[in-house]
N, C-alpha and C positions, 0 to 999 in steps of 0.2 A: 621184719626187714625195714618196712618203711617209718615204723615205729620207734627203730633204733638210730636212723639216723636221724628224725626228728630230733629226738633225746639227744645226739650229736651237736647239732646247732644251738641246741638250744643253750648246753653248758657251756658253765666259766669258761675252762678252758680254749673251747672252739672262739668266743668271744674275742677274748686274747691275743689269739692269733691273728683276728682278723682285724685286729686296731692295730698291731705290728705291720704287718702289711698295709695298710692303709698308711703309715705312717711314713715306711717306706719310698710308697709309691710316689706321693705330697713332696719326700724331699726328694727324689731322683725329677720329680718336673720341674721343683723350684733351681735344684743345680741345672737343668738343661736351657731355665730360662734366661738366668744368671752368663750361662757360656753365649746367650746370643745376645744379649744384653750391652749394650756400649762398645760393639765393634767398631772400629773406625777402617777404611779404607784408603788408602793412598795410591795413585797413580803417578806410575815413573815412563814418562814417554815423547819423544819429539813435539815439537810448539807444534809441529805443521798435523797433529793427527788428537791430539789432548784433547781439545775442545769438541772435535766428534765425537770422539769414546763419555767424555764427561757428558757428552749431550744425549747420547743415544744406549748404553751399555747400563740396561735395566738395574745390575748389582751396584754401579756406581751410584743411583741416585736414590736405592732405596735408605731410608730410615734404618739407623742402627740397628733399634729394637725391633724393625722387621725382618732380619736374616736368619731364616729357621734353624731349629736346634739340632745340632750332629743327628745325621741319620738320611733316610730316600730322598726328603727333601731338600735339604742341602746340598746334597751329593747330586741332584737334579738341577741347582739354581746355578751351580760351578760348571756344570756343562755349558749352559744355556749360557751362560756368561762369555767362554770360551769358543762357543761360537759366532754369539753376536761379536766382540774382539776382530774374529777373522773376515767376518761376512763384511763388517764396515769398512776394516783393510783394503780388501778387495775394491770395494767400487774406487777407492782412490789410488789405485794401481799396483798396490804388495798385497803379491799373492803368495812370497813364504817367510812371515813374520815369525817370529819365538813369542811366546805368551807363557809369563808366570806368575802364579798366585802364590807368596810365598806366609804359609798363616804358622809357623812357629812361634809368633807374641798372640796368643788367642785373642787380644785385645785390638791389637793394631797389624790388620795383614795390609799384604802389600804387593799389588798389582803392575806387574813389571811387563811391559809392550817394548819390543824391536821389532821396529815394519816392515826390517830390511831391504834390498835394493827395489826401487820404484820402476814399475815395467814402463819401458819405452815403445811409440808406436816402429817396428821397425819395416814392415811395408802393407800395403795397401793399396788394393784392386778393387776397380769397380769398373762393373759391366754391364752394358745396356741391352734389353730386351724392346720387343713391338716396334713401332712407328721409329722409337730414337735408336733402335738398331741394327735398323736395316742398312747402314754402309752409309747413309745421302746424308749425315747429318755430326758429322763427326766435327768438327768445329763447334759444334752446341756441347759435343761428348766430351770434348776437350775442354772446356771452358766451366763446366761442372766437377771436373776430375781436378781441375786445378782452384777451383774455390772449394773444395772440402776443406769443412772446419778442420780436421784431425792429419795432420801430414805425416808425416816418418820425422823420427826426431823429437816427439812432445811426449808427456805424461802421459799414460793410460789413467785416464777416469771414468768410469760407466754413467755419470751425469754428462759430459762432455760427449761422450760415445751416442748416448741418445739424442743431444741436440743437435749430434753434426747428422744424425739419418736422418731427424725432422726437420731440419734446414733444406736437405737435400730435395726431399718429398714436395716439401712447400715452395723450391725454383721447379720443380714440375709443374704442378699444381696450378700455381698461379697464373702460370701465362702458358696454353694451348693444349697440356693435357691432364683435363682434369681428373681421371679416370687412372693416375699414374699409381702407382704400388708396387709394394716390395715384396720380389719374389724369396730373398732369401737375404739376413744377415747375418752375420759371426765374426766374432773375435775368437781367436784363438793364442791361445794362453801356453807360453813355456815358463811356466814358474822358474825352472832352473836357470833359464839363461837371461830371465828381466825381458823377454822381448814379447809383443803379440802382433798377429799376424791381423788385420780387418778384409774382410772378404763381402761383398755387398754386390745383389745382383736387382736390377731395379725393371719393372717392366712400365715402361712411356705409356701403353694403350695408344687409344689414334687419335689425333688432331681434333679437338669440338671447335663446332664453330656456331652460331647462336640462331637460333630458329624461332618460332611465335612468339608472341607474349602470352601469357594465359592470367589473367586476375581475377582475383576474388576478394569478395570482403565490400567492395561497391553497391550500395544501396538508394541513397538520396544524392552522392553529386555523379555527372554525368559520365555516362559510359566510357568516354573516352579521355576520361581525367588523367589517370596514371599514364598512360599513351604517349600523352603531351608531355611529360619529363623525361621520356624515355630518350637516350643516347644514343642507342644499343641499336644495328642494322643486322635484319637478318644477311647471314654468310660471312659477318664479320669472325674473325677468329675469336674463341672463349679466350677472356681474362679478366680474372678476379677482381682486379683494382677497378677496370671498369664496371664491373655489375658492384662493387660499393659501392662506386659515384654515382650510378642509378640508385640506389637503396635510401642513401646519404640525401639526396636531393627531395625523395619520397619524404624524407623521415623532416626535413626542415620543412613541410610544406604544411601552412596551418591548417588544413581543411582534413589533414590525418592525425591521429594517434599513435601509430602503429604501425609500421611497412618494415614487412622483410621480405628481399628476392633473393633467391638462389635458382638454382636448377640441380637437377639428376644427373651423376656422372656419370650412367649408364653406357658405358661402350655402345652398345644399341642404337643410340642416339646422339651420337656422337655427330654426324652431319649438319644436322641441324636441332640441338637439345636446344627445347623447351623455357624460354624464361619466365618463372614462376613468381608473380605479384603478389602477396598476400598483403592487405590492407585492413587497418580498424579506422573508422571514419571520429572524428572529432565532433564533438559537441557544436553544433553551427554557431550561437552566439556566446558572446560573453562582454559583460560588465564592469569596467573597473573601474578603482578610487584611487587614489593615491594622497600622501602630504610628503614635503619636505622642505630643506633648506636653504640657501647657499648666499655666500656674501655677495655672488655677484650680480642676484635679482630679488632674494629679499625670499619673505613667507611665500609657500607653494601649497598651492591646494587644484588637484586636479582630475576631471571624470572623463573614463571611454570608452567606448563600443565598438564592437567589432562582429561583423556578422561574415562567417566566411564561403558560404553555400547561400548568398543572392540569387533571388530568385528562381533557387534549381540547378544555376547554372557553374557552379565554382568558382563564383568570383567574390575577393573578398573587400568588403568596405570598413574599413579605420575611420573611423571618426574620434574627436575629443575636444577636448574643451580646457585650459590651462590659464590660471587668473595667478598670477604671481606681483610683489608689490610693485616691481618695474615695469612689469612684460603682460598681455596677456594676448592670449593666443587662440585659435579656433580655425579646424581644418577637418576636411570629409575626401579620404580618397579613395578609390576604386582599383582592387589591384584586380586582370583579370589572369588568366591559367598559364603559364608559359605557354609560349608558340616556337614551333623549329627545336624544342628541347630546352633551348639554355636564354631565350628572350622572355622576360614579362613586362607587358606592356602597365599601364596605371594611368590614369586623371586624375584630378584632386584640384582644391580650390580652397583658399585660405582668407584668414583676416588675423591682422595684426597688432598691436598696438603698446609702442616700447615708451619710454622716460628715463634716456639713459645721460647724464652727464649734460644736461640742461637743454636736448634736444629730444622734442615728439615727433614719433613715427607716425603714421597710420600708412597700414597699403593690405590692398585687398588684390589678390592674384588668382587666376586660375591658367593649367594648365597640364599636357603631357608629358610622358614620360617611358626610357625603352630602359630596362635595368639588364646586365648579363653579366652571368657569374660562370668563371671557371675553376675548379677548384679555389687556390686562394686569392684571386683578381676579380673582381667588380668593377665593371664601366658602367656608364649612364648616358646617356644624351635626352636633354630635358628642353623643352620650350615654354616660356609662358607670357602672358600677358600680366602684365602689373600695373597696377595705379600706387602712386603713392605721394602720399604729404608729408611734408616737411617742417616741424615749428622752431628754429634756432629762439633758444634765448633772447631778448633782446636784438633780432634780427630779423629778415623780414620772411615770411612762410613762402614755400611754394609745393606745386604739385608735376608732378611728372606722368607721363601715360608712355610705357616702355613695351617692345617685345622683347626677350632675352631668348639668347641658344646658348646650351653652356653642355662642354663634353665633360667629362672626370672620372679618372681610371687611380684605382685604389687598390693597393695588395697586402694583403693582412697574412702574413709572414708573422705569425708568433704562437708558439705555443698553449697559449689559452688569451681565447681573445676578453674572458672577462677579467682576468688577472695576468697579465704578459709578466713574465719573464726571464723569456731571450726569443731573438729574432727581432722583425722591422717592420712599420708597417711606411707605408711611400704611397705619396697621394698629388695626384695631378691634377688641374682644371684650366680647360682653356676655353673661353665665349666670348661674347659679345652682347652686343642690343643697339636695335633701333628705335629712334626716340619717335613717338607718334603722336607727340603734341609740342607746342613753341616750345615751351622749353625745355624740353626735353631735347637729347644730342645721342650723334651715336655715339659708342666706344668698342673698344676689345679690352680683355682681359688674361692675365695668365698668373696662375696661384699654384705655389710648389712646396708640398709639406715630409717632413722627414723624420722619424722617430724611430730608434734604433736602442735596443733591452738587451744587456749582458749581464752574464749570471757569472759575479765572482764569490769561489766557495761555495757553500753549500747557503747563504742566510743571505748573501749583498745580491741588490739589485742595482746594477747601475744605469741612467736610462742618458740618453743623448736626445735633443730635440728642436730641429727649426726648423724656420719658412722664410715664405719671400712669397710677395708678390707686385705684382704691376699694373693699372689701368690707362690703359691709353687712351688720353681724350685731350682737346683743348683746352679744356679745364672740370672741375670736378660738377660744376651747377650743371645740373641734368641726367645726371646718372646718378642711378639706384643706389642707396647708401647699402645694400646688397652684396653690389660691386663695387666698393667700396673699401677701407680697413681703417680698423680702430685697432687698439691694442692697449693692452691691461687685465689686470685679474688672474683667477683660475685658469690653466692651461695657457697663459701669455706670458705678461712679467707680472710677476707677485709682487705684492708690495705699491702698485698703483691699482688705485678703482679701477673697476670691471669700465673697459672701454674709454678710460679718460687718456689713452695718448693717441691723439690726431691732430687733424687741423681745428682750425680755430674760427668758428661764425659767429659772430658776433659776443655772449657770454658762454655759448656751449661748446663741445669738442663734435665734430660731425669726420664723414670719414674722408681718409685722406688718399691718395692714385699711389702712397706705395706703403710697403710693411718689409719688414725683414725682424725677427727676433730669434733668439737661441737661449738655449736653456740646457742645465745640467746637472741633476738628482743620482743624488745616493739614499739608497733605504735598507734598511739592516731591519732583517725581519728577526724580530724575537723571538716571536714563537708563528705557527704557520698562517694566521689570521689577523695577526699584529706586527708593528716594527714601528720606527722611529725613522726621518728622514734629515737631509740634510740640502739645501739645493744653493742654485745661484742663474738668475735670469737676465738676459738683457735684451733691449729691441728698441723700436717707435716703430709708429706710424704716421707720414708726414705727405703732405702736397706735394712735394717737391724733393729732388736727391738732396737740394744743396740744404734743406731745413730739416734734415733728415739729424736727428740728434738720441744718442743712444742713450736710455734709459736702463740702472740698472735697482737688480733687486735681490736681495740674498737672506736667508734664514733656515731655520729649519721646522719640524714640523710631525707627526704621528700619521700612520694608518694605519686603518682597521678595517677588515672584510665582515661589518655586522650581518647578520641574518636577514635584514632589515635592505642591507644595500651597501657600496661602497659610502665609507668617510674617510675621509683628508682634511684636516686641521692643518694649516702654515701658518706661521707667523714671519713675516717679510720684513725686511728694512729699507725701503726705498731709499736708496743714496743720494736720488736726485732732490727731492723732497725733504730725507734728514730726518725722517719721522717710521715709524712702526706700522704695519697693517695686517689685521689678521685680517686670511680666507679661509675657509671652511665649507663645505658643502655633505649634505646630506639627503636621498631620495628613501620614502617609505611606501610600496604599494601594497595593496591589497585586495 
């Protein structure tokens, strides 16, 4: 038996047969590959649904040569097709579409979508459970029910369905119950008649209101570091936007790396929950270098230090050192911890020494300082003692010994403060100084700055920008060229040297008791890091209203947000002059 079919296989004829079948089987694959081979698909369907199906309906974006040969597979990828079809309908509100695949040209089928009528929302209940519904608070229940995103009358969308419940969640959330939750949602869906019903039942939980601190992460600065920023009173009601601005303030603070506070929404502890400080401490010192450029003080080359855990204590010291070919500079000041939350106190102490426009400075200052910040507003009230000399060109020197008080409230109103573009930023100062030696005088002073970012399109920036200010004195000899104003250059009127419009001593320009200039820039960003600009400036700076004479300056000019730092290349036409002037500036640290 076994013999004989050996002797089977082994003959001609068995051979035969088996190269016939083999021969067979080679062309029934090569035709199967051939039928999937070069299919093309076409979609026939509404603008407002095309782009989903094209984006998301697996059979549409396969590869010709990958739609399997007649047979399970196939007849499994046409399901899978035909559902996905339906499933994406759905979330954009047609829940009884027609779907046809119509493959009679084996070559070129053709995928035919009607999404039929779009469901509409046609009512919508929502009902309050816990704390928000118990009866006492229905004006809050009111006032919820009628900011739902999703009203009677709009499209059913399941992406829009969920942002209006997570909207909902998050006015819970954020202000008094943070423990809120949903006890139940539904839509429900009458395919036949285009309509759905939204049914949402929400539970408030109970009122938190904020209890300890608790931090961790505190090792080398002092215990009661994070404390000191703290806003937050225990039995104040829980809300989120305040425990950011505690977190936010943590996180600007250089003596950290690292702060996040939250708390537990634990119903439990609802009375009084827990606010949670987590802290990484910051590297206490650091070194830097910097170089750069600018037309309006020449080569920069400059070193600093900064140590921000003094002696133990969490106070930080700034120091540095700044040689520029006009200017150089050198200052040491002590900032210490906030106190009351939103105060930080500072001292510091300077030396100066400018060459600007044929007039040398020197003045050596020390003095105090209260900074407070509320979200976007900054004030200051600062006092200091100054010395300073005087060398006009070709006129005669002198030195002054002043005290100065000087307030100034600043509000930075713009969307990114290292690249604004929209919003304002509005800046006040008002002081004085008593002069405490002969020649020296008293004065007041008041300086008012205004710069204002609109965003036209999507690529233009257009920027608004002026000042003004005033020094009140019998005349300018004896007060501080500080309080004082020149005008010219970068950030003034382009197209005049840095600080050559004021008055006039003898060959140099020194500063004059009043300023007024404006300015008006377009910049068309090319691409997100670059653009081209276009501006126009005018101003002076003068002793007097009636020698008050406007200067102007127009051209245009490039920016670029390098890795390096901001640069601004202008090229100016001074009118009053008649002559061209580039500015330019460039900072590199490291």
């Amino acid at each position: 038996m076994t013999s004989c079919t050996t002797a089977c296989f082994l003959c001609p004829q068995s051979w035969r047969a088996r190269q016939w079948a083999l021969v067979f089987v080679l062309q029934f694959l090569c035709a199967a590959m051939a039928s999937a081979e070069g299919i093309k698909i076409d979609l026939d369907a509404p603008a407002e649904v095309q782009t989903l199906l094209q984006q998301h309906v697996h059979l549409l974006q396969m590869a010709s040569g990958d739609i399997p040969a007649p047979g399970p597979d196939r007849a499994a990828l046409l399901r899978r097709a035909q559902h996905e079809v339906a499933d994406l309908l759905a979330t954009e509100g047609y829940f009884s579409p027609m779907i046809r695949l119509n493959r009679a040209d084996t070559e070129n089928w053709h995928l035919s979508v009607e999404p039929g009528e779009r469901a509409m929302i046609a009512a919508v209940d929502i009902r309050f459970q816990g704390e928000l519904g118990d009866g006492n608070q229905e004006t809050q229940c009111e006032s919820l029910r009628r900011n739902w995103a999703m009203p009677t009358g709009v499209p059913f969308r399941q992406a829009d369905w969920e942002d209006a419940k997570q909207a909902l969640l998050d006015a819970l959330q954020r202000e008094r119950y943070a423990a809120a939750k949903f006890v139940s949602t539904k839509a429900d869906v009458d395919a036949g008649t285009a309509r759905v019903r939204l049914d949402i039942t929400i539970d408030s939980g109970p009122t938190f209101r904020f209890g300890a601190l608790e931090v961790s992460g505190l090792h080398e600065l002092p215990p009661d570091f994070v404390a000191r920023y703290n806003t937050l009173k225990e039995g104040d009601i829980y809300s989120r936007r305040d425990l950011l601005a505690f977190q936010e303030s943590l996180q600007t603070a250089p003596q950290l790396s690292v702060a996040v506070v939250s708390i537990d929404p634990d119903p439990q502890k609802a009375a009084a929950v827990p606010i949670r400080a987590t802290v990484t401490e910051a590297i206490p010192q650091r070194l830097g270098f910097g170089l750069g450029i600018s037309s309006n003080t020449g080569y920069r080359a400059e070193t600093s230090y900064r140590h921000v855990n003094l002696f133990g204590y969490g106070w930080e010291l700034a120091s540095g050192l700044r040689m520029e070919q006009r200017r150089q500079y050198a200052y040491a000041d002590l900032f210490l911890p906030p106190g009351q939350a939103r105060h930080r106190d500072s001292a510091g102490m300077s030396l100066e020494r400018s060459d600007l426009e044929g007039l040398r400075i020197y003045t050596a200052a020390a003095g105090l300082a209260r900074n407070t910040r509320h979200d976007d507003i900054e004030t200051q009230v600062a006092t200091r003692v100054q010395r300073e000399e005087i060398h006009p060109e070709n006129a005669e020197a002198n030195s002054y010994n002043t005290l100065t008080l000087n307030w100034s409230w600043i509000q930075r109103a713009v969307d990114n403060v290292l690249n604004p573009r929209k919003g304002h930023v509005i800046e006040v100062q008002l002081g004085g100084g008593l002069g405490l030696s002969a020649q020296a005088q008293h004065f007041t002073r008041a300086y008012s700055r205004y710069q204002h970012y609109f965003t036209l399109g999507e690529r233009n920036v257009f920027t608004l920008r002026g000042e003004a200010g005033a020094t009140l004195a019998k005349t300018r000899d004896g007060v501080p060229q500080d309080f004082l104003f020149r005008a010219g250059g970068t950030q003034s009127v382009r197209g005049y040297a840095y600080r050559s419009l004021g008055a006039t001593e003898g060959s140099a320009t020194v500063g004059g008791r009043y300023i007024a200039t404006a300015s008006a820039e377009l910049v068309r960003w090319i691409e997100a890091n670059a653009g081209m600009a276009v501006f126009v400036d005018s101003g002076d700076a003068a002793d007097s209203r009636t020698s008050f004479r406007a200067h102007t300056g127009y051209g245009f000019g490039a920016r670029w947000l390098s890795p390096a730092g901001p640069l601004a290349i202008d090229l100016a036409w001074a009118r009053n002059e008649k002559r061209p002037r580039l500015h330019f500036g460039v900072e590199v640290a490291f």
